[in-house]
N, CA, C and O atoms as a Tripos MOL2 file, in Angstrom:
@<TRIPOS>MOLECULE
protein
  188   187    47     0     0
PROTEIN
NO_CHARGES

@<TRIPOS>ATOM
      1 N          18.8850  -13.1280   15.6040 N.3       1 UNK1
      2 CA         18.0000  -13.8890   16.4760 C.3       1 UNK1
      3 C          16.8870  -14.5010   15.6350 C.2       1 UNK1
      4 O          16.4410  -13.6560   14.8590 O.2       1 UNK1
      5 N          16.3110  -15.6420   15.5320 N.am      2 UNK2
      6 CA         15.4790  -16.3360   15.5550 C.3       2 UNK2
      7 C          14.0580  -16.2850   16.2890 C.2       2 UNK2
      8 O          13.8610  -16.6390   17.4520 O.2       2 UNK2
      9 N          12.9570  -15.7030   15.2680 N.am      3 UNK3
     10 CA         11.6320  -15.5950   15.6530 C.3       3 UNK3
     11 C          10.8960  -16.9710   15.5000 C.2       3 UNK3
     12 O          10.7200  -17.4270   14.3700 O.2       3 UNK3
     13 N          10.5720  -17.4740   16.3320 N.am      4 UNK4
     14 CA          9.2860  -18.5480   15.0830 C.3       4 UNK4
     15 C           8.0390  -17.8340   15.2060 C.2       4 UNK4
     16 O           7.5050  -16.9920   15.9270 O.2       4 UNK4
     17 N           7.6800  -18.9310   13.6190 N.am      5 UNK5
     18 CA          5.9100  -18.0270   13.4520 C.3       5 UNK5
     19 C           5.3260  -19.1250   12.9400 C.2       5 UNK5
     20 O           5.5940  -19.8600   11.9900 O.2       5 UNK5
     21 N           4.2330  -19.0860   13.9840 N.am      6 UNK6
     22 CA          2.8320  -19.9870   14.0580 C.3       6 UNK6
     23 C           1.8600  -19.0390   13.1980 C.2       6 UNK6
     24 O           1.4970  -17.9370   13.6090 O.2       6 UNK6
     25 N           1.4370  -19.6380   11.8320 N.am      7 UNK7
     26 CA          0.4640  -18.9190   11.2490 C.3       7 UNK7
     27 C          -0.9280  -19.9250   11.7580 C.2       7 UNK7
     28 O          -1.1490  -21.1270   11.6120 O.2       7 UNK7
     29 N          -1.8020  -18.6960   12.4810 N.am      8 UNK8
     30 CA         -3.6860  -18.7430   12.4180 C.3       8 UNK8
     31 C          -4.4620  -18.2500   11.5960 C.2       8 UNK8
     32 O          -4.6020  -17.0310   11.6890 O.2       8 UNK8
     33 N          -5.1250  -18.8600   10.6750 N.am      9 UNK9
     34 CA         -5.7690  -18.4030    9.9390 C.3       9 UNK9
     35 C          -7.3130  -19.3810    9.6810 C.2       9 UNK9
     36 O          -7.6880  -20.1320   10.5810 O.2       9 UNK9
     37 N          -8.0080  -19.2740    8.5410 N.am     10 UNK10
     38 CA         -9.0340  -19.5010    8.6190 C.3      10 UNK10
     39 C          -9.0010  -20.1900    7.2430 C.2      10 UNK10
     40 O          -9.9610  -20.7200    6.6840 O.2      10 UNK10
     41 N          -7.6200  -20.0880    6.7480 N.am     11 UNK11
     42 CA         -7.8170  -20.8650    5.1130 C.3      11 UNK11
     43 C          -6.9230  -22.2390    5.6840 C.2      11 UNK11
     44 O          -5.7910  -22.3970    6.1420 O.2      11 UNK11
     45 N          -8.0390  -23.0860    5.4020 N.am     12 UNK12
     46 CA         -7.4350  -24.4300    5.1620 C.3      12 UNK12
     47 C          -7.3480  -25.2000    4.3670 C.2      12 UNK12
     48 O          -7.5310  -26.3660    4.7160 O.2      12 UNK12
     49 N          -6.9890  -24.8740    2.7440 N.am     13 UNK13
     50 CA         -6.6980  -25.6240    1.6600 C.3      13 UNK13
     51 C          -5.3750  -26.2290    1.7900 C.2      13 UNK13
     52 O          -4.6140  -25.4570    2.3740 O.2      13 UNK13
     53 N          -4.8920  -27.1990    1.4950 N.am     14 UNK14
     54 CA         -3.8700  -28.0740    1.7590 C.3      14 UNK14
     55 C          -2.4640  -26.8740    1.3180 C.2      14 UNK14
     56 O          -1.4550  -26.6020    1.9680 O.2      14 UNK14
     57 N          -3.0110  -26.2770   -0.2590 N.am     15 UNK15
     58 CA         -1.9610  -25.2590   -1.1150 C.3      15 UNK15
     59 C          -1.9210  -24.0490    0.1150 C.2      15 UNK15
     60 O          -1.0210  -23.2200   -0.0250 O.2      15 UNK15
     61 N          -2.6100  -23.9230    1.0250 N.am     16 UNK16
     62 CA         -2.2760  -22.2800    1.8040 C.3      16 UNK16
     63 C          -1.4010  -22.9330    3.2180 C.2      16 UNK16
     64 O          -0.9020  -22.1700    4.0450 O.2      16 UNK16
     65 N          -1.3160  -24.3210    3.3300 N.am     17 UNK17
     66 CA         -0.3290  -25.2960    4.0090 C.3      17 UNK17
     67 C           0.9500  -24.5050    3.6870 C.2      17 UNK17
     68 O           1.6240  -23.5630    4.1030 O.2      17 UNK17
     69 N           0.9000  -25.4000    2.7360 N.am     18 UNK18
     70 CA          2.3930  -25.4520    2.1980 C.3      18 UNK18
     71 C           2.9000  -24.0990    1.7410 C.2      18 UNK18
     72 O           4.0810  -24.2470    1.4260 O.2      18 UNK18
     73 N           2.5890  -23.0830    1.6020 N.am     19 UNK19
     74 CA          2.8020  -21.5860    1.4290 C.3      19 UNK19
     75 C           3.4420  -21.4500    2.5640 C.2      19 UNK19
     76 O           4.6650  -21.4850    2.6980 O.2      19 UNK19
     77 N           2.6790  -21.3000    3.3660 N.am     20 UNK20
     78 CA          2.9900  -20.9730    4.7730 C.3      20 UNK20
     79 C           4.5430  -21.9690    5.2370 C.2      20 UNK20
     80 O           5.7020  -21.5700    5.3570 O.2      20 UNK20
     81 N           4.0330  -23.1870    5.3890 N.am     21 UNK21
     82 CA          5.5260  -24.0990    5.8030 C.3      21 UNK21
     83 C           6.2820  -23.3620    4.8550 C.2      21 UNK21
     84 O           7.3990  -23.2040    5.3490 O.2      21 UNK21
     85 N           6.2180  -22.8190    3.7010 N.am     22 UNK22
     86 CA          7.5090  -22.7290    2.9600 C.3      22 UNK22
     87 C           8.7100  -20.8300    3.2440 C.2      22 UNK22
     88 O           9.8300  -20.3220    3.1840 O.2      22 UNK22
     89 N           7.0870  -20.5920    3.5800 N.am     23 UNK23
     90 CA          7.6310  -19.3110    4.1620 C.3      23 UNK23
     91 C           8.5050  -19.4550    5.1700 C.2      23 UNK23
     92 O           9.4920  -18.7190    5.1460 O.2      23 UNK23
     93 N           8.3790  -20.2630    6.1010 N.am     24 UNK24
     94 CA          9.3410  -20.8370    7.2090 C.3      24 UNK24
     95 C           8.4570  -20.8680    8.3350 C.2      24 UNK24
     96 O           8.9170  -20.8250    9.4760 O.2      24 UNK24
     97 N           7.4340  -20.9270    8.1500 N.am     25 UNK25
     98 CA          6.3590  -20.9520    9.8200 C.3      25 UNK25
     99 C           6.4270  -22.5010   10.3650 C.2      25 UNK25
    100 O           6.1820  -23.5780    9.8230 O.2      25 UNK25
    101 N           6.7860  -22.2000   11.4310 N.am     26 UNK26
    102 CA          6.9460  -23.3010   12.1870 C.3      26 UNK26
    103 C           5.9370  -24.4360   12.4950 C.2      26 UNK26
    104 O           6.1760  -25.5830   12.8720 O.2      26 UNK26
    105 N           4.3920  -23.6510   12.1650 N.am     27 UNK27
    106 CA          3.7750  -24.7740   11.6950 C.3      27 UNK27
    107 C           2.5010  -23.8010   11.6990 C.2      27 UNK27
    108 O           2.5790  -22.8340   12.4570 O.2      27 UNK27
    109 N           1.0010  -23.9970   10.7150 N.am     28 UNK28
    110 CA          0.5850  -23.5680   10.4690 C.3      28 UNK28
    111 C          -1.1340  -24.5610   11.2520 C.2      28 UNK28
    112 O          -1.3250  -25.7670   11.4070 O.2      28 UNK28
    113 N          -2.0270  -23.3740   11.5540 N.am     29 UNK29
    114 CA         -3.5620  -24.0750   12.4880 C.3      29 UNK29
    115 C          -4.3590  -23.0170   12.2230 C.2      29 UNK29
    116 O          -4.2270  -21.7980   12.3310 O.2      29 UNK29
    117 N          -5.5160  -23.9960   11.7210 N.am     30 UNK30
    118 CA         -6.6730  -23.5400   11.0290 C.3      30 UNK30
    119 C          -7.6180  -22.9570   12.1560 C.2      30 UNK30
    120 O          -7.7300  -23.6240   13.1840 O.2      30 UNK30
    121 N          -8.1700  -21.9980   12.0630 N.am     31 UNK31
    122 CA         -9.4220  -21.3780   13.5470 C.3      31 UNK31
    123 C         -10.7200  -22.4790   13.0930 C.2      31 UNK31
    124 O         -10.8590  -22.8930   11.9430 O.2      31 UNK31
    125 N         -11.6040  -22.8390   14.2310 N.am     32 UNK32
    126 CA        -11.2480  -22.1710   15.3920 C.3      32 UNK32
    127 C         -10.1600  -23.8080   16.0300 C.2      32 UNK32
    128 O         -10.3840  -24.9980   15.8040 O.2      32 UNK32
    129 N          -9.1050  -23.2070   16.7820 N.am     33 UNK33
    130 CA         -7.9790  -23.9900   17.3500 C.3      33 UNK33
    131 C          -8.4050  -24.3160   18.7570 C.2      33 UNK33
    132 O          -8.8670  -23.4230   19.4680 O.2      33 UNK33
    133 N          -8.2850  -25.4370   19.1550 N.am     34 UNK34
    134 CA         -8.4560  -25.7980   20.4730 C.3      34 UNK34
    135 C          -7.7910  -25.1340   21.4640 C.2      34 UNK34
    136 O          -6.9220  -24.6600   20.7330 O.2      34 UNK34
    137 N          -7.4340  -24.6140   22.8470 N.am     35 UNK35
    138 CA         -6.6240  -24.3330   23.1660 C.3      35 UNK35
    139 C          -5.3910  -25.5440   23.3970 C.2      35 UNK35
    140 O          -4.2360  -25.3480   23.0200 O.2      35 UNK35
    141 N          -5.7740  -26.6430   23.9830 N.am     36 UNK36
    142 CA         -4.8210  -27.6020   23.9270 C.3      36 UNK36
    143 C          -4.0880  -27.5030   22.9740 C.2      36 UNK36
    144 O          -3.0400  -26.8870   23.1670 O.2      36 UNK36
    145 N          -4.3860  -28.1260   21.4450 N.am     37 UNK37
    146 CA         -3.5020  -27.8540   20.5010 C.3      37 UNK37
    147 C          -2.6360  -26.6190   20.4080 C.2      37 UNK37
    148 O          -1.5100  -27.0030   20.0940 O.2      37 UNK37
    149 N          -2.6690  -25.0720   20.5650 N.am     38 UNK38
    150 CA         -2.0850  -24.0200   20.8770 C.3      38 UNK38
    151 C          -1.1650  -24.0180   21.5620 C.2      38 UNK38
    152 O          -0.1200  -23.5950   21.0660 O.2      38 UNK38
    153 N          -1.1550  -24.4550   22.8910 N.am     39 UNK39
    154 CA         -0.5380  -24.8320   24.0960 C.3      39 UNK39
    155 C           0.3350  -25.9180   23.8790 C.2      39 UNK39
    156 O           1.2380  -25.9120   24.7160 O.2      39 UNK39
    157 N           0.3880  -26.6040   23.2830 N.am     40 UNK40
    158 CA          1.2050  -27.8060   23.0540 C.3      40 UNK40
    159 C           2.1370  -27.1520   21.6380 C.2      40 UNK40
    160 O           3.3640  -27.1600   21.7370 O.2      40 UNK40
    161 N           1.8600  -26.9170   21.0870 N.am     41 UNK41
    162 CA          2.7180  -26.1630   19.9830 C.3      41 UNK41
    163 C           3.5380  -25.1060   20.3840 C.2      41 UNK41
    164 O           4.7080  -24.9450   20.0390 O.2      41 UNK41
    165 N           2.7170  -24.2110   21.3130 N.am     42 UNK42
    166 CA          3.4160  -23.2420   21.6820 C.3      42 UNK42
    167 C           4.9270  -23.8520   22.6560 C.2      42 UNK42
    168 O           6.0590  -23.3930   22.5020 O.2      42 UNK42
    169 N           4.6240  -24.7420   23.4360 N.am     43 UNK43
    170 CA          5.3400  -25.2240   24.5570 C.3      43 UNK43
    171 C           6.5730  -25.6440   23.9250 C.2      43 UNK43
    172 O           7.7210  -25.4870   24.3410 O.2      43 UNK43
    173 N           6.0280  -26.4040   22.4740 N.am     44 UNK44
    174 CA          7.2750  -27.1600   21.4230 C.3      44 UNK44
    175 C           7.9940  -25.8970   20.8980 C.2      44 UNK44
    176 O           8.9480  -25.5270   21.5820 O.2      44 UNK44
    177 N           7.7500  -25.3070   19.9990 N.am     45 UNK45
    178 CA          8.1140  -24.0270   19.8670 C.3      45 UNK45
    179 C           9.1230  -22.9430   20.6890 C.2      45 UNK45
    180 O          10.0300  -22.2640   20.2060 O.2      45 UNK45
    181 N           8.7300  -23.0020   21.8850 N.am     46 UNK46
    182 CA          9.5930  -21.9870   23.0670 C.3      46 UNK46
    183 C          10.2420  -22.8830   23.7560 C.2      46 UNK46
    184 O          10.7390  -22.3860   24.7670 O.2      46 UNK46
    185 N          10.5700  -24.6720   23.5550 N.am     47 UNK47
    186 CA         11.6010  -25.1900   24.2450 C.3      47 UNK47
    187 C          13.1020  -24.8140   23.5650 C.2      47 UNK47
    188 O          14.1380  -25.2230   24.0900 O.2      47 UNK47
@<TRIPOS>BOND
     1     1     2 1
     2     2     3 1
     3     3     4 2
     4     3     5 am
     5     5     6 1
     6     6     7 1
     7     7     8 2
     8     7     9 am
     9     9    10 1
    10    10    11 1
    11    11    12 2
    12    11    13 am
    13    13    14 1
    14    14    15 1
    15    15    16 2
    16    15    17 am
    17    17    18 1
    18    18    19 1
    19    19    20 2
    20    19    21 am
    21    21    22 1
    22    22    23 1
    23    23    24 2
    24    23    25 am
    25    25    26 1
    26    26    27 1
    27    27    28 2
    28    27    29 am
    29    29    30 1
    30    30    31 1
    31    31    32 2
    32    31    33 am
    33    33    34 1
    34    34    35 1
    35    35    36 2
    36    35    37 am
    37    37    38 1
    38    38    39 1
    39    39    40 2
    40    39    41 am
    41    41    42 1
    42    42    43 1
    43    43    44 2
    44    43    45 am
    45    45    46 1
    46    46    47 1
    47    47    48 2
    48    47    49 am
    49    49    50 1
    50    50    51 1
    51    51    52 2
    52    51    53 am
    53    53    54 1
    54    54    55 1
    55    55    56 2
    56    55    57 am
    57    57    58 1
    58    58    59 1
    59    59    60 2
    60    59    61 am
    61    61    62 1
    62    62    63 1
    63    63    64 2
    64    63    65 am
    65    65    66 1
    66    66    67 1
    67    67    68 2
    68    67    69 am
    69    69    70 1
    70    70    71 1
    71    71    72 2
    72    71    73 am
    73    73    74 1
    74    74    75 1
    75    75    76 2
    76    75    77 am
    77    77    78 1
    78    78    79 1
    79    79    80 2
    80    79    81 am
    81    81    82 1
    82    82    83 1
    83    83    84 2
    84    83    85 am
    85    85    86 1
    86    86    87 1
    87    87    88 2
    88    87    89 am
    89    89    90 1
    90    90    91 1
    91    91    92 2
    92    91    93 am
    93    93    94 1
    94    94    95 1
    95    95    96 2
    96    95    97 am
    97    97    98 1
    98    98    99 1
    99    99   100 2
   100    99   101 am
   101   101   102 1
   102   102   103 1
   103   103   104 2
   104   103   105 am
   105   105   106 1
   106   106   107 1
   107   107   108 2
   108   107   109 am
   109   109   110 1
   110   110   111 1
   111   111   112 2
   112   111   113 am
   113   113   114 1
   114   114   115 1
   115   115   116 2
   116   115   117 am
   117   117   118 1
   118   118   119 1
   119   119   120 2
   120   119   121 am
   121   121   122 1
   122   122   123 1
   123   123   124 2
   124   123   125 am
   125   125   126 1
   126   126   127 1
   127   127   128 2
   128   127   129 am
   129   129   130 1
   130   130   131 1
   131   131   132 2
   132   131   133 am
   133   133   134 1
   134   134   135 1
   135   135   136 2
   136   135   137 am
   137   137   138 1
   138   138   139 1
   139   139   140 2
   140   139   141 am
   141   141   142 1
   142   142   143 1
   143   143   144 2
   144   143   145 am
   145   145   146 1
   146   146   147 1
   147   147   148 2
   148   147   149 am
   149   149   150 1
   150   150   151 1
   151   151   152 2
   152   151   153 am
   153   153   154 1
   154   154   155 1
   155   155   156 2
   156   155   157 am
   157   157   158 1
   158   158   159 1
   159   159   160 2
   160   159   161 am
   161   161   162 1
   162   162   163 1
   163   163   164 2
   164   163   165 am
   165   165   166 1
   166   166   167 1
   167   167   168 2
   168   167   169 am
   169   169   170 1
   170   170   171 1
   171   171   172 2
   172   171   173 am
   173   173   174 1
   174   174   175 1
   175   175   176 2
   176   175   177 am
   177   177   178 1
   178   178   179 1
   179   179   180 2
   180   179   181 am
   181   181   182 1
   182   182   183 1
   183   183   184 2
   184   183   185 am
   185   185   186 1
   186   186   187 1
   187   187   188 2
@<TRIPOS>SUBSTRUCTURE
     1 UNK1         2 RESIDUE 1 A UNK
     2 UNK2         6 RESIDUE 1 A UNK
     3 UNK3        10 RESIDUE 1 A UNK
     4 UNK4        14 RESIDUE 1 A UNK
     5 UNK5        18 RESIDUE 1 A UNK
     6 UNK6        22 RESIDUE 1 A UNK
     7 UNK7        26 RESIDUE 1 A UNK
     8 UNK8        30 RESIDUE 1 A UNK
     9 UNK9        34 RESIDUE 1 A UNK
    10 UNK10       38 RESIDUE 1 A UNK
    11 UNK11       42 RESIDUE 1 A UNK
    12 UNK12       46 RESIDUE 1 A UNK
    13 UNK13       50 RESIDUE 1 A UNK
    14 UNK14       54 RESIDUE 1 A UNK
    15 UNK15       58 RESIDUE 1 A UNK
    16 UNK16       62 RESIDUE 1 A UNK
    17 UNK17       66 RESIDUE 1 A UNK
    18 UNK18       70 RESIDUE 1 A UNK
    19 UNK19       74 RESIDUE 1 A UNK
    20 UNK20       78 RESIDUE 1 A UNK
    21 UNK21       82 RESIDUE 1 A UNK
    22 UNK22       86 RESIDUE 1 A UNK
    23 UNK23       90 RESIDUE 1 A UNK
    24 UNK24       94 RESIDUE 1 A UNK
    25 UNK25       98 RESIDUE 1 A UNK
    26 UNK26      102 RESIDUE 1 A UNK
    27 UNK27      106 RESIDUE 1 A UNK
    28 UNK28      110 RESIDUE 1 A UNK
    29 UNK29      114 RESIDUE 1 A UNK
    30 UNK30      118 RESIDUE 1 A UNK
    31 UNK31      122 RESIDUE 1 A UNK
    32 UNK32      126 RESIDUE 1 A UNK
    33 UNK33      130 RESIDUE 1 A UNK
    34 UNK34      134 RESIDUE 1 A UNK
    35 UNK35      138 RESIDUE 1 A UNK
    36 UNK36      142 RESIDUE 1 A UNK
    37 UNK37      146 RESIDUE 1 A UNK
    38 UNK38      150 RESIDUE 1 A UNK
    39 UNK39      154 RESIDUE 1 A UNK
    40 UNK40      158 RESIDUE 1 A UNK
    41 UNK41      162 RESIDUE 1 A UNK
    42 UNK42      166 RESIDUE 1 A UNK
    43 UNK43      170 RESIDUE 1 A UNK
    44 UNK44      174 RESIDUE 1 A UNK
    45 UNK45      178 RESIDUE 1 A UNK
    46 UNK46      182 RESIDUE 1 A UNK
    47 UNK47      186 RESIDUE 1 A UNK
């Protein structure tokens, strides 16, 4: 089975980006996150 993972974190250097995408996270958002943005990712994510 197939997890996805939304990494939240607080490092937003472009290099802790691409770590993350490469790990396989489905997409990566810097705090503090809007809820909109959350919600809309999440929604993409669990279709």
């Amino acid at each position: 089975s197939h997890i996805p993972v939304i990494i939240v974190t607080t490092k937003d250097q472009q290099t802790d980006k691409i770590w993350g995408m490469r790990q396989g996270a489905k997409d990566y958002l810097v705090k503090p996150v809007k809820e909109a943005d959350l919600m809309g990712i999440l929604g993409t994510v669990l279709n």
